[in-house]
C-alpha positions in Angstrom: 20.5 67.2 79.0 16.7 68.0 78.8 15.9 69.2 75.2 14.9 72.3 74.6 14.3 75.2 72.1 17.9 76.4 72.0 19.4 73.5 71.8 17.4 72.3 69.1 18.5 75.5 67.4 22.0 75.1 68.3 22.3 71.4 66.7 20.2 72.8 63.5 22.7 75.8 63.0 25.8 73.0 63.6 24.1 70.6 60.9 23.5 73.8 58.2 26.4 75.2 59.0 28.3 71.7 58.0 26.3 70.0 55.8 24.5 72.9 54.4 20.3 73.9 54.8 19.3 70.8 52.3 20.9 68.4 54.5 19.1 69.2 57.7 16.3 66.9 57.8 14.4 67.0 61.2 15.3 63.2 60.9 18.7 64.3 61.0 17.9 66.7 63.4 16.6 63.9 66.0 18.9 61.5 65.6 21.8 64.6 66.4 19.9 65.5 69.1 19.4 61.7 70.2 15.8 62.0 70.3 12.9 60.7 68.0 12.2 63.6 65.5 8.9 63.9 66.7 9.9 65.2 70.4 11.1 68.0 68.4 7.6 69.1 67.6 6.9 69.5 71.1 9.3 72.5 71.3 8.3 73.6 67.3 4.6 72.5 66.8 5.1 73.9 63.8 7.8 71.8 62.7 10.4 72.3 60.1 8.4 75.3 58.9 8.8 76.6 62.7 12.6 75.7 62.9 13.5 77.4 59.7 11.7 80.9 61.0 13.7 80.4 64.4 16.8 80.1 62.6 16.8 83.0 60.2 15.2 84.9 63.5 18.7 83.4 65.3 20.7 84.9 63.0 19.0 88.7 62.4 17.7 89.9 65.5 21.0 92.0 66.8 20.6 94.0 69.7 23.2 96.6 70.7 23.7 99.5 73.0 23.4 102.6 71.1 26.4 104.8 70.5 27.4 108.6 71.4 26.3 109.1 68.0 23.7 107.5 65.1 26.7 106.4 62.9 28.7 104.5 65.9 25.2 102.9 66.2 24.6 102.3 62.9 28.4 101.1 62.9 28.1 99.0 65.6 24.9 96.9 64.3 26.1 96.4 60.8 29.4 94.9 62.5 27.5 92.5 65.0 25.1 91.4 62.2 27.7 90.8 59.9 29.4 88.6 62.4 26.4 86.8 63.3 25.8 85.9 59.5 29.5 85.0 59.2 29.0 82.9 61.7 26.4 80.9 60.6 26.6 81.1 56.5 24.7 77.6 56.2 21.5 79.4 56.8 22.4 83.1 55.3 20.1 81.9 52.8 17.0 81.6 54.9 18.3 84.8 56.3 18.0 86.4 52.9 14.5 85.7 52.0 13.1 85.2 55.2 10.6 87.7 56.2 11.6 89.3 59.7 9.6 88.4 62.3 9.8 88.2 66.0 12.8 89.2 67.4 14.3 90.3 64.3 11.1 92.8 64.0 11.6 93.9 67.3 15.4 94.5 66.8 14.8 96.5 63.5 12.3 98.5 65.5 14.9 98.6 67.8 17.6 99.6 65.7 15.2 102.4 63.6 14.3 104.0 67.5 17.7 104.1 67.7 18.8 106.4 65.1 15.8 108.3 65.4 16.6 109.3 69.0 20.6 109.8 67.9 18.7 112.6 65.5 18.9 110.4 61.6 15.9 111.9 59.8 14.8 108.9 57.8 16.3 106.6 59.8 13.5 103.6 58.6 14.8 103.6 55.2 18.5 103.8 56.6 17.7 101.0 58.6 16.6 99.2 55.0 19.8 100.5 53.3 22.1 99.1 56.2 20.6 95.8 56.3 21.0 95.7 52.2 24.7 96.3 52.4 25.4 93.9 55.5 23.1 90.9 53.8 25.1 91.7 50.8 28.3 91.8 51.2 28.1 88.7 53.8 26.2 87.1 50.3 29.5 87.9 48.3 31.7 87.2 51.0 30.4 83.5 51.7 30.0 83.1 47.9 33.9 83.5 47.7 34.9 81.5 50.8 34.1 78.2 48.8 32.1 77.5 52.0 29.2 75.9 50.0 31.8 74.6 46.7 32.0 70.7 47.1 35.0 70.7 45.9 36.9 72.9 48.6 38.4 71.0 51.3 38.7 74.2 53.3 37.1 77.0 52.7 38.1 81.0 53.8 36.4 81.7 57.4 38.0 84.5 57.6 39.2 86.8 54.8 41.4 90.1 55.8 40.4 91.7 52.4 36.4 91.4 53.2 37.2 93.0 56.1 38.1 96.3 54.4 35.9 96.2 51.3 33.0 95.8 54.6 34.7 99.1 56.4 35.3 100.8 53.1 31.7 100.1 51.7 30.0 100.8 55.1 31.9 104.4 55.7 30.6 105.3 52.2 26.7 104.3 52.7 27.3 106.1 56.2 28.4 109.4 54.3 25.8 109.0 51.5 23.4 108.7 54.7 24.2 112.0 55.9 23.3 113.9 53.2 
């Protein structure tokens, strides 16, 4: 299989998301990849600098359809970015402080457009509000999973109660938007 930029990405998420960000080494990185780490720069030129924008960028730039109205957009984006993050918490932190770029520029353009047209009068700092919950309560959500606690053996993928403090929490800034 021919390397290539997603599937450098794809082995980069694998090794943060079971190893954790420090371990992923573009040593590492090769030798998963079962190339010489410097083929990897052919793809990244700028090289671990490069691969930790294109993961954060993996992980933020959500695209959906927009809804009959701004709140089942707004809905619907908060849900597929929190399952995104979820997905990959061994780079939520390069997700966190990462400044968006990109796709994940063009998807918060996107996303703004969105709830503009839907008729959300500030819908640029909503778009900043929405974004602050979902990174946050994915933040408190991995930080009780005992993914990154040495000591768990297994940690909490899934957690039913997350689930409705997310709902809960979300149709509150939702309501607090309308005003």
């Amino acid at each position: 299989m021919p390397l290539s930029r997603e599937r450098i990405i794809e082995a980069a998420l694998h090794i943060a998301d079971t190893q954790g960000l420090r371990r992923l080494t573009m040593r590492r990185l090769g030798d998963a990849l079962q190339v010489e780490a410097m083929a990897i720069y052919h793809h990244l030129p700028r090289g671990k600098e490069a691969l930790m924008d294109a993961l954060a960028e993996h992980v933020t730039a959500v695209h959906v359809e927009p809804g009959s109205t701004w709140q089942e957009t707004a809905k619907a984006w908060c849900r597929a970015s929190r399952e995104l993050l979820r997905d990959h918490p061994g780079v939520l932190a390069l997700a966190l402080t990462k400044p968006p770029k990109g796709a994940t520029a063009v998807a918060i353009r996107e996303q703004t457009e969105q709830l503009t047209d839907a008729g959300l009068p500030g819908a640029a700092e909503a778009v900043r509000a929405l974004r602050a919950f979902v990174f946050g309560s994915v933040a408190v959500e991995v930080q009780q999973s005992g993914w990154a606690d040495p000591e768990v053996d297994e940690w909490v993928r899934r957690d039913e109660r997350a689930d409705v403090d997310f709902e809960r929490g979300l149709e509150a800034l939702l309501k607090g938007l309308e005003t």
